[in-house]
GUVOFI-914285 format. One record per residue (C-alpha): chain; x, y, z. Coordinates in pm, 1 decimal. Example, Ala and Ser with C-alpha at 12.3 -4.5 7.8 and 13.67 -1.06 7.14 Angstrom:
[atom 'A', [1230.0, -450.0, 780.0]]
[atom 'A', [1367.0, -106.0, 714.0]]
This chain:
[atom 'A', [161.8, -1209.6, 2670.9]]
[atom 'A', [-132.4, -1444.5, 2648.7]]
[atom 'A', [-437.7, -1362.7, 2851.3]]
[atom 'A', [-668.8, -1583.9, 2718.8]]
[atom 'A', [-653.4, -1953.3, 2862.9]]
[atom 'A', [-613.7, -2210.8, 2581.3]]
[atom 'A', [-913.5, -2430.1, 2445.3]]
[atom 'A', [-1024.8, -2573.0, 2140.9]]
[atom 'A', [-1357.5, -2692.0, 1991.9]]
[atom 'A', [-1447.6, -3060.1, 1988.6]]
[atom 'A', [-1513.6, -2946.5, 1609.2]]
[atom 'A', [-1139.0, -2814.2, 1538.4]]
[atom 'A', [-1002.3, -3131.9, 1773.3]]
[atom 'A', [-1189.6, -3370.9, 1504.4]]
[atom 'A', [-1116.9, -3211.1, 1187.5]]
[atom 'A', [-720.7, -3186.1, 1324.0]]
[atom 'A', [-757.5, -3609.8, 1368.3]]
[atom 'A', [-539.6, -3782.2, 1636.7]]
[atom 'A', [-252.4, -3771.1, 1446.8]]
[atom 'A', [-270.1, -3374.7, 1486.4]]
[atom 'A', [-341.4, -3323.0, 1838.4]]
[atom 'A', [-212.7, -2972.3, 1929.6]]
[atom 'A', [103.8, -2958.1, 2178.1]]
[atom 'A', [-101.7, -2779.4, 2440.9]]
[atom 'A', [-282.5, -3102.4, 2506.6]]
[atom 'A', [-31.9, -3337.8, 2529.0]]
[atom 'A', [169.0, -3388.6, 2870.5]]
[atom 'A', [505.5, -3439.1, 2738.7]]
[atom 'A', [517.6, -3123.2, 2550.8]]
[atom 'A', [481.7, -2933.5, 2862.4]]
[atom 'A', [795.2, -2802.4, 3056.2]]
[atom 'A', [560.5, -2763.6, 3430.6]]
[atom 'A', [324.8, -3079.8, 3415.7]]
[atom 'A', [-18.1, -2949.1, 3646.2]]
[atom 'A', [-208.1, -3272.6, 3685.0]]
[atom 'A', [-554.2, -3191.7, 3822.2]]
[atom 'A', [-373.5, -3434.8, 4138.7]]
[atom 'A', [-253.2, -3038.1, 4226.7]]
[atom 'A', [-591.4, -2985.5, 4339.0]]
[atom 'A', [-508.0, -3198.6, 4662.6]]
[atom 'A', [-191.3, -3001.2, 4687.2]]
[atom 'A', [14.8, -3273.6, 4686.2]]
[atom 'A', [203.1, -3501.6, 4461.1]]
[atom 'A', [-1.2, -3795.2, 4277.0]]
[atom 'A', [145.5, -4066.1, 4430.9]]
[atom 'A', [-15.9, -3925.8, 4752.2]]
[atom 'A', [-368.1, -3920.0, 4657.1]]
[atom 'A', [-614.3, -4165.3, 4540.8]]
[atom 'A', [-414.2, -4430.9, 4452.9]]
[atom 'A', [-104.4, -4358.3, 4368.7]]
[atom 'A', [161.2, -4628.2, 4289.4]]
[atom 'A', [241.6, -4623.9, 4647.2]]
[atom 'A', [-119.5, -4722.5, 4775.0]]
[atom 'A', [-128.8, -4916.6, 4448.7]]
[atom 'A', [167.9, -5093.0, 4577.5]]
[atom 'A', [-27.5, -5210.1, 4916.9]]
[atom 'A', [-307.1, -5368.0, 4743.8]]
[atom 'A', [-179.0, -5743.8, 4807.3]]
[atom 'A', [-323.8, -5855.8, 5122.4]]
[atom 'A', [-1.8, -5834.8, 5436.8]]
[atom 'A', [219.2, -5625.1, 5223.4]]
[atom 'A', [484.6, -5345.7, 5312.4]]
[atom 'A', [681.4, -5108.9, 5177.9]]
[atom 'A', [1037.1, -4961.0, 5150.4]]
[atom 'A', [1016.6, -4642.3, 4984.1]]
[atom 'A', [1386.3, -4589.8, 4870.9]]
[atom 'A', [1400.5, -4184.3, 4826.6]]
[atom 'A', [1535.3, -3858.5, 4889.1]]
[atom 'A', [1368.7, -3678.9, 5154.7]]
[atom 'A', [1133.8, -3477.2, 4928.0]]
[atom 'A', [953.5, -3811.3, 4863.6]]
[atom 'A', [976.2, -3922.7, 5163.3]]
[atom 'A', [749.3, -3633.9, 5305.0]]
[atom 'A', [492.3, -3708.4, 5046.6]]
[atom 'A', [430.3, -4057.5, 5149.7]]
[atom 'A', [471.2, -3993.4, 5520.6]]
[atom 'A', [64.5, -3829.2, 5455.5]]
[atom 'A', [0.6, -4153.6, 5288.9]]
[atom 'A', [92.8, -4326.4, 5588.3]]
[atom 'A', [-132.1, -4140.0, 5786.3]]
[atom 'A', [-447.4, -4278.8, 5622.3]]
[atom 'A', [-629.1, -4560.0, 5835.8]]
[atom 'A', [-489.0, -4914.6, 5781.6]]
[atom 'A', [-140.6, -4782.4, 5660.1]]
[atom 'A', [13.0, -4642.1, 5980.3]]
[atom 'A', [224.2, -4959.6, 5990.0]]
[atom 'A', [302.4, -5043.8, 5626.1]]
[atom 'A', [537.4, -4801.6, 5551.7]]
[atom 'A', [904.2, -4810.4, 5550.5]]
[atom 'A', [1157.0, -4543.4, 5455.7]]
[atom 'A', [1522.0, -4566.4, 5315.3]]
[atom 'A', [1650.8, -4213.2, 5252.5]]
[atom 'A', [1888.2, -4088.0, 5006.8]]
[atom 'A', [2182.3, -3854.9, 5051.1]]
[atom 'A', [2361.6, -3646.7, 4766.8]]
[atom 'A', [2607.8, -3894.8, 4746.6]]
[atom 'A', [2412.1, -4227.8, 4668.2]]
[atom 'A', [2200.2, -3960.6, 4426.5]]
[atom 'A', [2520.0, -3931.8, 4236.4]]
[atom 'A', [2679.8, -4308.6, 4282.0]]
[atom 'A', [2371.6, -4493.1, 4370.2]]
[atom 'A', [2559.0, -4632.0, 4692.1]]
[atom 'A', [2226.1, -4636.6, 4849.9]]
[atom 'A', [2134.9, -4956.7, 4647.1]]
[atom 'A', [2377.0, -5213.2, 4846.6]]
[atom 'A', [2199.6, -5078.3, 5177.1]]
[atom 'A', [1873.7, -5229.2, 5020.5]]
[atom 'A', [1899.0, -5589.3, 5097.8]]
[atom 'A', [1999.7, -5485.4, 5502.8]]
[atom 'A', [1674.7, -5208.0, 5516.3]]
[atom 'A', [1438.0, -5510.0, 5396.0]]
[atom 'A', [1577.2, -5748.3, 5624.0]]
[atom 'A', [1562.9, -5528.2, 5899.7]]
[atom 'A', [1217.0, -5378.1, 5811.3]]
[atom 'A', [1126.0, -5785.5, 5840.4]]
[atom 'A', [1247.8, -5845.0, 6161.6]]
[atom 'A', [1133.2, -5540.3, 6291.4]]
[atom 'A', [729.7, -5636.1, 6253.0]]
[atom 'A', [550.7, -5890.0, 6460.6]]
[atom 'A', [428.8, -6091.1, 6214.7]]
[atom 'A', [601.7, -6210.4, 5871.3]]
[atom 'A', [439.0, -6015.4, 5555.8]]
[atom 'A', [374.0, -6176.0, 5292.3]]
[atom 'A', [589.2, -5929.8, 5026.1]]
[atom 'A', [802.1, -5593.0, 5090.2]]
[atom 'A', [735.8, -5344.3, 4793.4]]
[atom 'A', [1040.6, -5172.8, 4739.7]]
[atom 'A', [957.1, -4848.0, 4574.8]]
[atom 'A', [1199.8, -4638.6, 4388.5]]
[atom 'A', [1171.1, -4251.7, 4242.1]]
[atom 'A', [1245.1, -4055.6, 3924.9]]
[atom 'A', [1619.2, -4090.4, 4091.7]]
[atom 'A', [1656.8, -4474.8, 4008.3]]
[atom 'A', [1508.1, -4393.3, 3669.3]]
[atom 'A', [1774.5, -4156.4, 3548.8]]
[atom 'A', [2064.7, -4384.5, 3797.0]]
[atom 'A', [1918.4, -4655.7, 3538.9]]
[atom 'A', [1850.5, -4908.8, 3849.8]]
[atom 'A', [1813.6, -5291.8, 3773.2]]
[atom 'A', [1539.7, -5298.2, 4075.2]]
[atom 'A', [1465.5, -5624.3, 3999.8]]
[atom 'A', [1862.4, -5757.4, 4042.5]]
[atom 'A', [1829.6, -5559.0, 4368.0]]
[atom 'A', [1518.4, -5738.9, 4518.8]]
[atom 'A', [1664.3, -6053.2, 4405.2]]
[atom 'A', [1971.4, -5990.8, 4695.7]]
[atom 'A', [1696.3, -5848.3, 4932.1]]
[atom 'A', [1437.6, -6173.6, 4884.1]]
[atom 'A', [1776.9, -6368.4, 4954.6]]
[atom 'A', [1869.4, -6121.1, 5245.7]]
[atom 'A', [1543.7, -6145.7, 5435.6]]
[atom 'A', [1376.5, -6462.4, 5362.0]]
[atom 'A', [1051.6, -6293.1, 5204.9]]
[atom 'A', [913.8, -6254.3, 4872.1]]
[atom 'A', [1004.2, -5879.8, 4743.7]]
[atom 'A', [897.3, -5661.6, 4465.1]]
[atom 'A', [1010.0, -5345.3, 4275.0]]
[atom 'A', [713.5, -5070.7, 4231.0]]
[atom 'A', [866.1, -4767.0, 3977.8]]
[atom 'A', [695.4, -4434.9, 4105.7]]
[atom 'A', [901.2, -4296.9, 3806.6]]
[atom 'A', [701.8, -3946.6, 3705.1]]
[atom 'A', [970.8, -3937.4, 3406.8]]
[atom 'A', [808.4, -4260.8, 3232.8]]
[atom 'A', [419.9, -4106.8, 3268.9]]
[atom 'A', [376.8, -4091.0, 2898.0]]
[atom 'A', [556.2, -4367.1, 2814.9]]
[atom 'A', [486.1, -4682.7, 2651.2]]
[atom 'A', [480.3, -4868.4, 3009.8]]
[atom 'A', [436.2, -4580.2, 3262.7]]
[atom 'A', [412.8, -4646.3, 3663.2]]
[atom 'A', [32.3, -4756.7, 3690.1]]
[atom 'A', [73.8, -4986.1, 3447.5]]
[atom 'A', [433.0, -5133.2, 3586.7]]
[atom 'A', [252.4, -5156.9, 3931.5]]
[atom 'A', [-66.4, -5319.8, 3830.8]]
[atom 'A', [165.1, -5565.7, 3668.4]]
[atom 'A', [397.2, -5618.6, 3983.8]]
[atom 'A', [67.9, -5688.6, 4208.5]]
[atom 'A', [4.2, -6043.0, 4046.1]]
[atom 'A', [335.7, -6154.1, 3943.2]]
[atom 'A', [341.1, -6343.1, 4262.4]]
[atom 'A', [41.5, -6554.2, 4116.2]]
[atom 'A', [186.3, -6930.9, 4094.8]]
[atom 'A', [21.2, -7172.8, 3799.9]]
[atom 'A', [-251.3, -7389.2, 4033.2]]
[atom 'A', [-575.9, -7598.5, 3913.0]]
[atom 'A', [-806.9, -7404.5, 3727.8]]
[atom 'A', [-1210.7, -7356.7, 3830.5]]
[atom 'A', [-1414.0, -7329.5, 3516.9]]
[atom 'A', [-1658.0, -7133.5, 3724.6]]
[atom 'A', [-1396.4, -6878.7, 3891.3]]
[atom 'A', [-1286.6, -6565.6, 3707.9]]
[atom 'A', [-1076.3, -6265.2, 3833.6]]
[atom 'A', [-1180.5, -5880.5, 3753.2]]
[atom 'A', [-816.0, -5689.6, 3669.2]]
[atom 'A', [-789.2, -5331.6, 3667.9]]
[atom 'A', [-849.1, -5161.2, 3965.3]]
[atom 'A', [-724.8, -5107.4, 4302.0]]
[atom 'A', [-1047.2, -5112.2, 4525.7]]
[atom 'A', [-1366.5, -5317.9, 4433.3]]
[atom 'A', [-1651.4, -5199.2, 4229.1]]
[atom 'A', [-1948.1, -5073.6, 4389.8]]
[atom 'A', [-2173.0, -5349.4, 4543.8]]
[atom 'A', [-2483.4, -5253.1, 4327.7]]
[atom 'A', [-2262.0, -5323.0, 3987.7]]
[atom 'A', [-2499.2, -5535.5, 3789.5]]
[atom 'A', [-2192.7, -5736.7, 3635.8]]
[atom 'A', [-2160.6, -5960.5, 3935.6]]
[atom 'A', [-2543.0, -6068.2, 3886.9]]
[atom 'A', [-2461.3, -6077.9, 3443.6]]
[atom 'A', [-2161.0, -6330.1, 3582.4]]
[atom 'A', [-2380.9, -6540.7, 3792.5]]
[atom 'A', [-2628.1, -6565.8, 3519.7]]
[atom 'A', [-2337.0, -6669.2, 3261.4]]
[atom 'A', [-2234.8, -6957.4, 3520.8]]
[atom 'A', [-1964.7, -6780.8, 3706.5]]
[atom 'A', [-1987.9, -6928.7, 4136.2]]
[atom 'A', [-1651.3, -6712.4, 4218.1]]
[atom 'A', [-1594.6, -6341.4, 4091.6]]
[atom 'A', [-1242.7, -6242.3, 4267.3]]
[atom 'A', [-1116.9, -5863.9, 4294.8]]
[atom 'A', [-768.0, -5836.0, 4466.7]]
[atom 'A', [-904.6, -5561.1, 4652.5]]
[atom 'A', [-1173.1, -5797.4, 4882.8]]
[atom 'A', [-911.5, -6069.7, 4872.8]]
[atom 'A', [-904.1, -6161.9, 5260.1]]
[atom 'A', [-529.2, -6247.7, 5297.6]]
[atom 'A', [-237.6, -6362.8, 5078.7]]
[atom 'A', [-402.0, -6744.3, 5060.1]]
[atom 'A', [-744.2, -6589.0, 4910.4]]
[atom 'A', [-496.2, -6359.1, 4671.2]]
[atom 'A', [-292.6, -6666.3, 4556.4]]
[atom 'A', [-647.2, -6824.1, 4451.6]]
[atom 'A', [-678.7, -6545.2, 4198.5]]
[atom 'A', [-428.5, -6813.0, 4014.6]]
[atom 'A', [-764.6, -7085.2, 3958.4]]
[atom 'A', [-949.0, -6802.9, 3715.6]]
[atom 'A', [-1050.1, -6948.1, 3384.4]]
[atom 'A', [-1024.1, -6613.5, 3288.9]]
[atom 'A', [-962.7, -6265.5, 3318.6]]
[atom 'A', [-1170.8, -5925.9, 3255.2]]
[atom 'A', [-1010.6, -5630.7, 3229.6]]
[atom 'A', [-1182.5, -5318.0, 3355.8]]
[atom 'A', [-945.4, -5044.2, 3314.0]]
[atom 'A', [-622.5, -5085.4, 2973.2]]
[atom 'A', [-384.0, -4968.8, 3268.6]]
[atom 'A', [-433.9, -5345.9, 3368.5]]
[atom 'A', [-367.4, -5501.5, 2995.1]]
[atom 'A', [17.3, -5562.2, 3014.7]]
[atom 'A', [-124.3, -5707.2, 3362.7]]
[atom 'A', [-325.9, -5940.0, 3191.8]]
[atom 'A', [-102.0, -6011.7, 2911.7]]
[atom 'A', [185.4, -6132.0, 3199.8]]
[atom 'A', [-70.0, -6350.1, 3344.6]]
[atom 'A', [-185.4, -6513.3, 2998.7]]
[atom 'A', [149.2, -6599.5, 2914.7]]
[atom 'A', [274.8, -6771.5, 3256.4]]
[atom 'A', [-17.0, -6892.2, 3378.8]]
[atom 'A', [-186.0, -6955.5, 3036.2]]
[atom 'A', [-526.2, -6740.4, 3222.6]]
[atom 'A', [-684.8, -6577.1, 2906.7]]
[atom 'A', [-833.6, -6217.3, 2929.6]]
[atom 'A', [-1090.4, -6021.5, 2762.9]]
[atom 'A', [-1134.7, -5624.2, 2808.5]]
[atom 'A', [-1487.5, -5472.9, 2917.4]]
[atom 'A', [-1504.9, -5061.7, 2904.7]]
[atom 'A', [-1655.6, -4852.0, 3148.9]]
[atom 'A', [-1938.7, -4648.8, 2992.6]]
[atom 'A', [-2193.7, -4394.1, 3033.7]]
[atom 'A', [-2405.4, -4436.3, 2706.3]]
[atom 'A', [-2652.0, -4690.9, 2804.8]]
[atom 'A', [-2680.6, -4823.6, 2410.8]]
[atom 'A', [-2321.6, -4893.0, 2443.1]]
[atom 'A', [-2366.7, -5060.4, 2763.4]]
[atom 'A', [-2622.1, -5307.4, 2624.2]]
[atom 'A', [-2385.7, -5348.7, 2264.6]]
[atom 'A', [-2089.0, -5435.3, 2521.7]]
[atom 'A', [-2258.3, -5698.2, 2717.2]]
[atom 'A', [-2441.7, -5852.5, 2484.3]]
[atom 'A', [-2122.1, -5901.7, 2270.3]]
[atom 'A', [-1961.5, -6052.0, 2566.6]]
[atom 'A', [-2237.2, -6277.5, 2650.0]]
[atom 'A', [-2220.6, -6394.3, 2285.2]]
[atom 'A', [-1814.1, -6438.6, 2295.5]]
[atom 'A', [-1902.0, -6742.9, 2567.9]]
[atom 'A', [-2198.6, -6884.6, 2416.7]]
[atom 'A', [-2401.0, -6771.1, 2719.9]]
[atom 'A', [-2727.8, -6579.0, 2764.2]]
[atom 'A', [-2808.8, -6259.3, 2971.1]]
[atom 'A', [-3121.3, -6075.6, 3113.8]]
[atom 'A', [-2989.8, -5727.2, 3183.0]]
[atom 'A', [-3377.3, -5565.2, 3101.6]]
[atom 'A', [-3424.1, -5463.7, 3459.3]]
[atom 'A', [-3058.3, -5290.3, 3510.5]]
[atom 'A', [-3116.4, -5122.0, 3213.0]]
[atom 'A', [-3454.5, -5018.5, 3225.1]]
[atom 'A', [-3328.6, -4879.3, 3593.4]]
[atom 'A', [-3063.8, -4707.1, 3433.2]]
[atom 'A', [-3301.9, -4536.7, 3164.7]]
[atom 'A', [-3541.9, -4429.7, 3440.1]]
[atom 'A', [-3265.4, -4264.0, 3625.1]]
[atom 'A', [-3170.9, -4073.1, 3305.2]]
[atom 'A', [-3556.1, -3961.3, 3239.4]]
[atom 'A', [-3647.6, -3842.6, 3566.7]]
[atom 'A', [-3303.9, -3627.8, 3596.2]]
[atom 'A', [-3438.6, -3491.8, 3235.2]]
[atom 'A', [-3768.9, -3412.4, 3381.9]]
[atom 'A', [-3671.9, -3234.1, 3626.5]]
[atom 'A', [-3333.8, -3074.1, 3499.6]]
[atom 'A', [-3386.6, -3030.1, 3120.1]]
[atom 'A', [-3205.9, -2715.4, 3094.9]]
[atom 'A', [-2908.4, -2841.4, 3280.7]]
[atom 'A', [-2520.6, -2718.8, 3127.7]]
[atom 'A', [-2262.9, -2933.7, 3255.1]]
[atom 'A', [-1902.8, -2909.9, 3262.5]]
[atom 'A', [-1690.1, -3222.5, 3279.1]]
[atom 'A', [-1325.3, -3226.5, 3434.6]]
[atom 'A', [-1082.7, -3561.4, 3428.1]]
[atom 'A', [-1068.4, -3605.6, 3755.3]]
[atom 'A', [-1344.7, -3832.4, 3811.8]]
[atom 'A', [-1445.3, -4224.0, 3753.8]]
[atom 'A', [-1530.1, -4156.4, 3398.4]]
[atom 'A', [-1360.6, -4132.3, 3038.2]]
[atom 'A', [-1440.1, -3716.5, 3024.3]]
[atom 'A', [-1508.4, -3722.9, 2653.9]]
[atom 'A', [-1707.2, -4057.7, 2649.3]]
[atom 'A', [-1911.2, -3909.5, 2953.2]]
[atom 'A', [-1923.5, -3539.5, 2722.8]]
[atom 'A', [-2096.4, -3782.6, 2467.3]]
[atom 'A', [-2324.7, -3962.7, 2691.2]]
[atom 'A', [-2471.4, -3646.7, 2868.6]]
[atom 'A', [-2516.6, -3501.4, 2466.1]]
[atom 'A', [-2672.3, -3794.9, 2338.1]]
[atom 'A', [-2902.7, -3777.4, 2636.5]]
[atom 'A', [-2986.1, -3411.2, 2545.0]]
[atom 'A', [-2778.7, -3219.7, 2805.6]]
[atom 'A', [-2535.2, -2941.9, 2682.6]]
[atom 'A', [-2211.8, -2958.6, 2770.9]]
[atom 'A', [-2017.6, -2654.4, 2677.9]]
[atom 'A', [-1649.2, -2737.0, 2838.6]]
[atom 'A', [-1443.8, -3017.1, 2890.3]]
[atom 'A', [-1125.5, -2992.5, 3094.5]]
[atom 'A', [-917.4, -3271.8, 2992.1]]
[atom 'A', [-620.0, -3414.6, 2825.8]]
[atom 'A', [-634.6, -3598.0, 2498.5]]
[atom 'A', [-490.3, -3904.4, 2373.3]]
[atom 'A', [-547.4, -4102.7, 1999.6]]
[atom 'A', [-797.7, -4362.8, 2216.4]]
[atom 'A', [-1018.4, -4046.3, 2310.3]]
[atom 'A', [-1068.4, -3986.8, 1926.1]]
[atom 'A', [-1362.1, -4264.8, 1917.8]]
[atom 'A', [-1594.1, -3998.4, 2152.5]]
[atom 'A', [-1470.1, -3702.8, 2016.3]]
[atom 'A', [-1568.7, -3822.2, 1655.6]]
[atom 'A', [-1927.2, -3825.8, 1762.1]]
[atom 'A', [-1918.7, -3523.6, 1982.9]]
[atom 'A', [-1858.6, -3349.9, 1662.2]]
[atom 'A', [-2156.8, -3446.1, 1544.2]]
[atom 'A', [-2349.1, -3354.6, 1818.3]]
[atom 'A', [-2174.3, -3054.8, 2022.3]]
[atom 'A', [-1936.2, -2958.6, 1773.0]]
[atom 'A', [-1873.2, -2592.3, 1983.8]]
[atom 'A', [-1775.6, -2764.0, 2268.7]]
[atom 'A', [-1486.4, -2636.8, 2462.0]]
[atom 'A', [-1179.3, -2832.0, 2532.2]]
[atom 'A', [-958.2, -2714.7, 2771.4]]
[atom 'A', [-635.2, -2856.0, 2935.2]]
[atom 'A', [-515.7, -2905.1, 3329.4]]
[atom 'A', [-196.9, -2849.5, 3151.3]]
[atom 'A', [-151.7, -2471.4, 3039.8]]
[atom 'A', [-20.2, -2203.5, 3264.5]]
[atom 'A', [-308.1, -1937.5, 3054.0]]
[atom 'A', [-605.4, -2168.0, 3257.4]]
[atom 'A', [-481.5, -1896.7, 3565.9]]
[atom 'A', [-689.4, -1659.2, 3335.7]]
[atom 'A', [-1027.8, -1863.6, 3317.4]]
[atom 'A', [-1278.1, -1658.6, 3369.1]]
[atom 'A', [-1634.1, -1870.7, 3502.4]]
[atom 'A', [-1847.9, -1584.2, 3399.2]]
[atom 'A', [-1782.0, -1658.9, 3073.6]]
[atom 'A', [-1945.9, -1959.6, 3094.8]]
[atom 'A', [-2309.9, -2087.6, 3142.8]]
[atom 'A', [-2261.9, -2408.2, 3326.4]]
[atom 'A', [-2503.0, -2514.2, 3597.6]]
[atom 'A', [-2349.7, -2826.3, 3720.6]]
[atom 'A', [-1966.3, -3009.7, 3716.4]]
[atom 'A', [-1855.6, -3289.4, 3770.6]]
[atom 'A', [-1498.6, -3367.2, 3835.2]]
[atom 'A', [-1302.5, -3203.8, 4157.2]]
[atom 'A', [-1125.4, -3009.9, 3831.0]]
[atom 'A', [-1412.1, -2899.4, 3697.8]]
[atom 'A', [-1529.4, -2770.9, 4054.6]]
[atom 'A', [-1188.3, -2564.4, 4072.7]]
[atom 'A', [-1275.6, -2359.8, 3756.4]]
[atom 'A', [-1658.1, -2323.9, 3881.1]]
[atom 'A', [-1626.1, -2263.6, 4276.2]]
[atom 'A', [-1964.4, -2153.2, 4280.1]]
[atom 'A', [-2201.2, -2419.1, 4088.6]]
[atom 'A', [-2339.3, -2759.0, 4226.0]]
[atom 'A', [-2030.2, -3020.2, 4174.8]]
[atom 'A', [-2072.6, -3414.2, 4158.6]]
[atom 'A', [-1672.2, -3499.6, 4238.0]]
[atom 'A', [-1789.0, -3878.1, 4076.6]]
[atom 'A', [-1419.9, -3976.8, 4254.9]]
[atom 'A', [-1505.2, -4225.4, 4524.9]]
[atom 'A', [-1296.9, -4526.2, 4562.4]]
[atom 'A', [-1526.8, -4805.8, 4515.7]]
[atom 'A', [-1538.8, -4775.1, 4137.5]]
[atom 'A', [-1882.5, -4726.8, 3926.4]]
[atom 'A', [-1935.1, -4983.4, 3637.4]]
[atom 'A', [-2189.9, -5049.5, 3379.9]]
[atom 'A', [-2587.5, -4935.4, 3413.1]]
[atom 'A', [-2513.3, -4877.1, 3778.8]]
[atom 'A', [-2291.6, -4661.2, 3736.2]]
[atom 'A', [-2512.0, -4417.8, 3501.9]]
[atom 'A', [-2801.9, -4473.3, 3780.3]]
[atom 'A', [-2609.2, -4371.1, 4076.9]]
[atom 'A', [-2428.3, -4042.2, 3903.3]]
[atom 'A', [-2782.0, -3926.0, 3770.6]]
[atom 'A', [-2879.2, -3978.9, 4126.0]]
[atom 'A', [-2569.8, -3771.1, 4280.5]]
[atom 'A', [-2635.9, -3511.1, 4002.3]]
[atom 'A', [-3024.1, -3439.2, 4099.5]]
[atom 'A', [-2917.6, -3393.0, 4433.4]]
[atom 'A', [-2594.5, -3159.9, 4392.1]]
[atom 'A', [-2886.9, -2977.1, 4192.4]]
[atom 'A', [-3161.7, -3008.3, 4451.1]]
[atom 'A', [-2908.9, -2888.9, 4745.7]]
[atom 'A', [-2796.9, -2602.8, 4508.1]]
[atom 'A', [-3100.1, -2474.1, 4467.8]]
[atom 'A', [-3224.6, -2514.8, 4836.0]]
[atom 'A', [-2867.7, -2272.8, 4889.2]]
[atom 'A', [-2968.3, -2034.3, 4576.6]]
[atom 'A', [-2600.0, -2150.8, 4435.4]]
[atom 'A', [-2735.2, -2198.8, 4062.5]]
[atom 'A', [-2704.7, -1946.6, 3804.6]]
């Protein structure tokens, strides 16, 4: 029996190549999949956001959540959180529609009765189906066809199908799509462009709205501060689209081709070289010229005063944060920081970090959210004065933690300023407790 939890060295992960990526790391090659979402002890799609919050994102939207009763308790928490008490609509499932699917002509009646049952008119009804409608082989959009006609409202299939996570178009992907295929062909604005890719906005201090402005840009529209469903059909007048996160490329692909809005993709980084490389290669794409000296020389200072003060620091890095955990691994190395374990899973993509990593922390531990053997992690093993990740906290109860997880999302030079910030004072509070090793 195994008593030893399972990790690799960024080392033996690069030598392998992506083509070789050991079995332990790779979700679908797990019978029991243990996201780090566990860690709220509860199911994904009720934390963060989760196809079903994903779902609410256009502005006067509802949902039908068409499940068994298992689901249906999950999503009754989500309905608990402020501004959703009233957004959420439940069809449940019985053993016989799980076996016939009968529950699917009852669809058009729940939507129109979900319609007339609220004061005022939204402007779309999600209907969400589960893992059941996957396997039933459900033509959801057939279905919402009958309940647009039923009810007199625009309506919308979201797939919270767990079976399809590792698959070429899995659920976050789907439902990124679904949230702008209401989007109508309108006049474009040369000077308007839309930011794809996330479900809340980026943080207000996110130098790329000021980089925009300075390219010529009036009108920089995130669905997320879109006021109402007018404001959210505007997205339409973009002369373009940047995509933040590649869960929102098939997004932006859909919108190219029926709305002829052309995208370009812009990473989210920690290595403040790369930062500079990526925007001055978009400026140049556009013909346009950039000062981005002061957010980058703010960025540099946040780095060098951390270093100053916490030289020494070890830092583990989890997945479960705003952050790539292998491109942050290489940021924190190239800054001069050790970082002796990641807890992560891998995919080809991830190769481009690890490749470097090699070079500079070649020991560095992986280990996966994945394995049953992490219940035998042992912290003492480890020298790690800081994490950051709610993951990473898990396997080091005991050292300061950054959870880097809040909704409005980090971006750019920013981004590296304010987690230096939140790591010097996780430190600084640790110490004033006598919680670092």
């Amino acid at each position: 029996m195994i008593k030893e939890p399972y990790s690799i060295t960024i080392e033996e992960l690069n030598n392998a190549g992506k083509d070789s990526i050991p079995a332990e790391l790779i979700p679908s090659t797990q019978l029991i999949y243990s996201s780090p979402a566990t860690l709220a002890f509860n199911s994904p799609g009720a934390t963060g956001f989760g196809v079903k919050r994903a779902g609410l994102v256009v502005p006067g939207s509802v949902m039908l959540l068409v499940a068994p009763g298992c689901c249906g308790r999950n999503t009754k928490l989500v309905a608990e959180i402020p501004g959703y008490e009233d957004r959420f609509f439940f069809l449940l499932m019985d053993e016989s529609d799980i076996v016939n699917g009968d529950h699917l002509s009852r669809v058009p009646q729940a939507v129109k009765e979900v319609v007339e049952y609220l004061d005022e008119k939204p402007s779309v009804v999600m209907v969400c189906g589960t893992c059941v409608d996957a396997l039933l082989g459900t033509d959801w959009d057939r279905v919402c066809r009958k309940a647009e006609a039923a009810a007199g409202v625009k309506v919308r299939p979201c797939y919270m199908y767990a079976l399809t996570r590792e698959g070429r178009k899995p659920p976050m992907v789907l439902v990124r799509k679904t949230i702008y295929s209401m989007l109508e062909p309108v006049k474009k604005d040369p000077r308007t462009v839309n930011l794809l890719g996330y479900f809340s906005p980026l943080r207000d201090d996110s130098e790329l709205y000021d980089i925009l402005h300075q390219m010529g840009i009036r009108k920089v529209n995130e669905i997320s501060r879109c006021e109402d469903f007018d404001s959210y059909l505007g997205m339409a007048a973009a002369n373009f689209n940047i995509v933040l996160n590649h869960e929102a490329r098939t997004a932006a692909e859909d919108i190219a081709g029926r709305l002829s809005i052309p995208y370009l993709e812009l990473t989210r980084l920690y290595q403040i070289d790369k930062i500079a490389s990526q925007y001055r290669a978009f400026a140049g794409s556009i013909g346009a010229e950039i000062d981005d000296a002061p957010f980058r020389q703010s960025a540099e200072e946040a780095v060098r005063r951390f270093a100053s003060e916490h030289q020494d620091c070890s830092i583990a890095v989890g997945e479960m944060m705003n952050a790539n955990a292998f491109e942050l691994a290489l940021a924190l190395s190239k800054y001069g920081f050790r970082v002796p374990e990641i807890y992560s899973n891998i995919s080809p993509e991830d190769y481009v970090y690890i490749r470097r990593l090699a070079e500079i922390s070649p020991e560095t531990k992986v280990y996966t959210n994945l394995s049953p053997t992490m219940m035998y992690y042992d912290c003492s093993n480890a020298e790690v004065s800081l994490t950051i990740g709610k993951d990473a906290e898990y396997y080091h109860p005991d050292c300061p933690n950054v959870p880097w997880n809040e909704e409005k999302q980090p971006f750019g030079y920013a981004g590296v300023t304010a987690l230096f910030t939140q790591m010097s004072e996780a430190l600084d509070s640790g110490e004033e407790k006598g919680g670092i090793r």
